[in-house]
MDTraj code that builds the backbone (N, CA, C; nanometers):
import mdtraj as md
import numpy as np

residues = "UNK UNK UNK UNK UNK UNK UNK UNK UNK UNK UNK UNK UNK UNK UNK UNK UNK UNK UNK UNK UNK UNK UNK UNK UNK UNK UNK UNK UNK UNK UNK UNK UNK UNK UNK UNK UNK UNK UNK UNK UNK UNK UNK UNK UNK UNK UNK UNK UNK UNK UNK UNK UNK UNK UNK UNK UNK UNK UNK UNK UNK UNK UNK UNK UNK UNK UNK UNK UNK UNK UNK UNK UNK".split()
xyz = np.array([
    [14.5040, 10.1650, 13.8376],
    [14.3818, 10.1052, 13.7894],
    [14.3364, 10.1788, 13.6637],
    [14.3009, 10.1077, 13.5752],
    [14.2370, 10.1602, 13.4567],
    [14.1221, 10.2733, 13.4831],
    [14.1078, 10.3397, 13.3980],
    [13.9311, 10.4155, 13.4256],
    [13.7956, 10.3517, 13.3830],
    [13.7495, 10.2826, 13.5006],
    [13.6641, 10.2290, 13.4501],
    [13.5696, 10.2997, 13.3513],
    [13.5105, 10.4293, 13.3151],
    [13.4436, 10.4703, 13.1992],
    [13.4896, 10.4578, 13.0446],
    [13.5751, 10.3729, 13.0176],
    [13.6238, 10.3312, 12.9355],
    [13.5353, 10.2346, 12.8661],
    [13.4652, 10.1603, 13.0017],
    [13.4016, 10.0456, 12.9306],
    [13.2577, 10.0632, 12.8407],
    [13.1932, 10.1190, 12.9035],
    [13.0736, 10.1948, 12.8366],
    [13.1151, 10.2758, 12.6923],
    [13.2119, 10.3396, 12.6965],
    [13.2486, 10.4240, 12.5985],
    [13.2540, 10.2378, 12.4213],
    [13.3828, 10.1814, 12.5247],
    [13.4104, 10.1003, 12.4082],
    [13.2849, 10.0078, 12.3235],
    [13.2115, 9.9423, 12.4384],
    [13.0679, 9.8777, 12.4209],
    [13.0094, 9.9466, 12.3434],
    [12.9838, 10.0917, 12.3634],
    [12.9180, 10.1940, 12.2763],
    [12.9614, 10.1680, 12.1436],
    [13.0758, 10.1630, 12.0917],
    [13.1514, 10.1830, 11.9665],
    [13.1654, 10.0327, 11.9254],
    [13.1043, 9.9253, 11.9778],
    [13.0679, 9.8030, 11.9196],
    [12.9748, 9.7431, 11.9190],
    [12.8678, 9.8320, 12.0300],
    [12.6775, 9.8544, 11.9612],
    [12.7101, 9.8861, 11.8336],
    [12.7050, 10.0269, 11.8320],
    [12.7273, 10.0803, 11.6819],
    [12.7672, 10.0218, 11.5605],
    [12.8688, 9.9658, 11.5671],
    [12.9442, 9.9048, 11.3941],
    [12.7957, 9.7421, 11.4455],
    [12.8223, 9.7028, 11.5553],
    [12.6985, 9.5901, 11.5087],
    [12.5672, 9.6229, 11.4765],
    [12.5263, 9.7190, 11.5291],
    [12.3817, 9.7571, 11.4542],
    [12.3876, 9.7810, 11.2978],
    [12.4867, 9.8533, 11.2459],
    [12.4937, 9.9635, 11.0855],
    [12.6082, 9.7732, 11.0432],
    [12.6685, 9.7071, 11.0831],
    [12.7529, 9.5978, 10.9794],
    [12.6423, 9.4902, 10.9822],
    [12.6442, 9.4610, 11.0866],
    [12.6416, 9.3190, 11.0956],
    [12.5239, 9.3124, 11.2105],
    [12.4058, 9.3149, 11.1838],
    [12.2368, 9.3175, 11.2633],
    [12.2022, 9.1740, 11.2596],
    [12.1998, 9.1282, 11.1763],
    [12.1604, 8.9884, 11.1872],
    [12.2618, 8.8387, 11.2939],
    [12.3527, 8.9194, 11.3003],
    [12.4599, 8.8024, 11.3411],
    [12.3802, 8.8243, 11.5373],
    [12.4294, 8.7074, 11.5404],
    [12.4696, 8.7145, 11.7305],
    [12.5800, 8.7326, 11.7318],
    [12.5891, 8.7873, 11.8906],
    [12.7092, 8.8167, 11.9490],
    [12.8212, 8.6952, 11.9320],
    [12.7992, 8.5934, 11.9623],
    [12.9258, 8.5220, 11.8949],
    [12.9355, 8.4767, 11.7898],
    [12.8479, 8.5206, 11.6797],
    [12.8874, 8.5024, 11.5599],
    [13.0141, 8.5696, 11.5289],
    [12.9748, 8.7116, 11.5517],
    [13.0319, 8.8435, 11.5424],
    [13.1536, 8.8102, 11.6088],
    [13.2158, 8.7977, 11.7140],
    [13.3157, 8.7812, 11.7772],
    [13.3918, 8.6848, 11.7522],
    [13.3484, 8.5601, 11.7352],
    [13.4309, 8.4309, 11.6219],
    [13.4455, 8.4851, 11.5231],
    [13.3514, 8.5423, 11.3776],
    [13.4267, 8.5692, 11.2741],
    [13.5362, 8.6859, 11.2660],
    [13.5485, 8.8109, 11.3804],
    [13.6381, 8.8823, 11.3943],
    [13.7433, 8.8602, 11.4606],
    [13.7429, 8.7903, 11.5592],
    [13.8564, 8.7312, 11.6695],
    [13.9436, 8.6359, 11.5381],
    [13.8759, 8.5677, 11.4727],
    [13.9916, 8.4635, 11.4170],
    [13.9750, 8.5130, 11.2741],
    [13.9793, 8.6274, 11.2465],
    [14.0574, 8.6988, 11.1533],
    [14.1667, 8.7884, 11.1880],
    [14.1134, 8.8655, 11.3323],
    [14.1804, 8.9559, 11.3609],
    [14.3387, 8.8876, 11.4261],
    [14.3264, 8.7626, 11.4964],
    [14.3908, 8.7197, 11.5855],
    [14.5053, 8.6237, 11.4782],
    [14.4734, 8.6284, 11.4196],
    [14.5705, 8.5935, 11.2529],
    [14.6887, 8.6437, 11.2216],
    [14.5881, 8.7879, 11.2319],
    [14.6891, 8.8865, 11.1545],
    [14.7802, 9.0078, 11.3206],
    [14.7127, 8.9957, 11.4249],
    [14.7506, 9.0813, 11.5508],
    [14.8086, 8.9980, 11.6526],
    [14.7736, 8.8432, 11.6384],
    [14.8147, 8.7818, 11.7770],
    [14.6898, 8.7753, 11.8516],
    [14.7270, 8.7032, 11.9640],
    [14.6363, 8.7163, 12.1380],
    [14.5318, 8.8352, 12.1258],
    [14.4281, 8.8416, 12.1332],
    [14.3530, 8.9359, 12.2018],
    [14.3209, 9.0141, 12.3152],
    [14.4271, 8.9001, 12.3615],
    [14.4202, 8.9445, 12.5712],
    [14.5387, 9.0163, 12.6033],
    [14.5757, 9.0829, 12.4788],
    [14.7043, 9.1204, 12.5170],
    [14.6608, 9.2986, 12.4388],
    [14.5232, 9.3041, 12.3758],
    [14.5066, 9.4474, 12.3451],
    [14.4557, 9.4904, 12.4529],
    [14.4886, 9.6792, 12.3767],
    [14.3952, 9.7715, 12.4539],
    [14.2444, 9.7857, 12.3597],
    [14.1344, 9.8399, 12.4748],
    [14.0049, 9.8857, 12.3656],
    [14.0467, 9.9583, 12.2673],
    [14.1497, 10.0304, 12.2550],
    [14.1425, 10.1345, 12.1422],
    [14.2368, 10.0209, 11.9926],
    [14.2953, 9.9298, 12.0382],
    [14.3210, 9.8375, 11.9100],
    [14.2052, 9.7530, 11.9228],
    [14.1283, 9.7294, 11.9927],
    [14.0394, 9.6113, 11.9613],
    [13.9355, 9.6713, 11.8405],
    [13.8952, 9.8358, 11.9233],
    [13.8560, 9.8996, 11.7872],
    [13.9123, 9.9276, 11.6757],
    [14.0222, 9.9675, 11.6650],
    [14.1341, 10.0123, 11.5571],
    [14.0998, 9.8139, 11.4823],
    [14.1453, 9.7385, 11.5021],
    [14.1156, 9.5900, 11.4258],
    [13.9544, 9.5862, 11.4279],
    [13.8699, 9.6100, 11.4823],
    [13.7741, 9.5697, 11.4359],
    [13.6591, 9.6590, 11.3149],
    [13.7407, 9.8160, 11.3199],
    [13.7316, 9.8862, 11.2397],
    [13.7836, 9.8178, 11.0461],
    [13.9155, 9.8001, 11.1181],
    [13.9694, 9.7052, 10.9808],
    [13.9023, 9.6056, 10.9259],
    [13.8501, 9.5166, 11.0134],
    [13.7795, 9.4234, 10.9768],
    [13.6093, 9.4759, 10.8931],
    [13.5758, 9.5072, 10.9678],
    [13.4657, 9.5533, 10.8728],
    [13.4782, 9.6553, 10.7427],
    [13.6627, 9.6487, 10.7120],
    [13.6399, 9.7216, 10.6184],
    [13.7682, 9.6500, 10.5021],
    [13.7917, 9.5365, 10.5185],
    [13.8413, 9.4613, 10.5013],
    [13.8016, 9.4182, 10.3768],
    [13.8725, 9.4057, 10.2462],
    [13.8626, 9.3246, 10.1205],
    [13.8756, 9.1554, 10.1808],
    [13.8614, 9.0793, 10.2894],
    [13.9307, 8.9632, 10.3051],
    [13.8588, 8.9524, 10.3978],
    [13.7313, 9.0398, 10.4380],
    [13.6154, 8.9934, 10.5081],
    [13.4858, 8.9700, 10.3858],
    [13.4275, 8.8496, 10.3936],
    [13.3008, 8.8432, 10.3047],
    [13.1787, 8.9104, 10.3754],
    [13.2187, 8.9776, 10.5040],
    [13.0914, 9.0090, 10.5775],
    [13.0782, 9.1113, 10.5493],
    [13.1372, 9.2080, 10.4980],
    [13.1360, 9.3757, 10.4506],
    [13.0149, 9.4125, 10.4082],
    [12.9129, 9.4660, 10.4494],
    [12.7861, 9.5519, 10.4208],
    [12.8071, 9.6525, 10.3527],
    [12.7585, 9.6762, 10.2163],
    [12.7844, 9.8083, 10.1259],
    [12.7268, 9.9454, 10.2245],
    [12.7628, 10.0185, 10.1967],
    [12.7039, 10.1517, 10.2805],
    [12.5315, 10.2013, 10.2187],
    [12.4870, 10.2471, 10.2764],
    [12.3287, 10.2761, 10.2674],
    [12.3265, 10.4169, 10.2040],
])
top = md.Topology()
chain = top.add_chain()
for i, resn in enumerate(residues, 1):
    res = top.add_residue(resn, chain, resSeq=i)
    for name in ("N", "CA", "C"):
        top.add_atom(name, md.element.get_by_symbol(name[0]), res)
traj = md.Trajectory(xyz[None], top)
């Protein structure tokens, strides 16, 4: 069985990039415009671990080929 404290940890680390990227979006904004960029270029989603879902969604928000990119503060 997985460890479940994994899950809190990952949620944590996608509060975060959504509060500081992307505040205005809803949750499935956010998840449609990253899922079908990410799922483009990686495949299936149901086939990662949390640590690529972060590793791609890290990319994505830092992405020349995302228009959603927030300049840094």
């Amino acid at each position: 069985m997985r460890d479940i404290n994994r899950i809190s940890k990952f949620l944590k680390k996608i509060e975060e990039r959504w509060i500081k990227y992307f505040p205005d979006w809803r949750f499935g904004q956010l998840m449609m415009n990253f899922l079908g960029w990410a799922s483009n270029k990686y495949g299936d989603p149901f086939f990662w671990e949390e640590t690529q879902f972060i590793e791609y969604f890290d990319e994505f928000i830092n992405s020349g080929n995302s228009p959603f990119k927030k300049s840094e503060e």
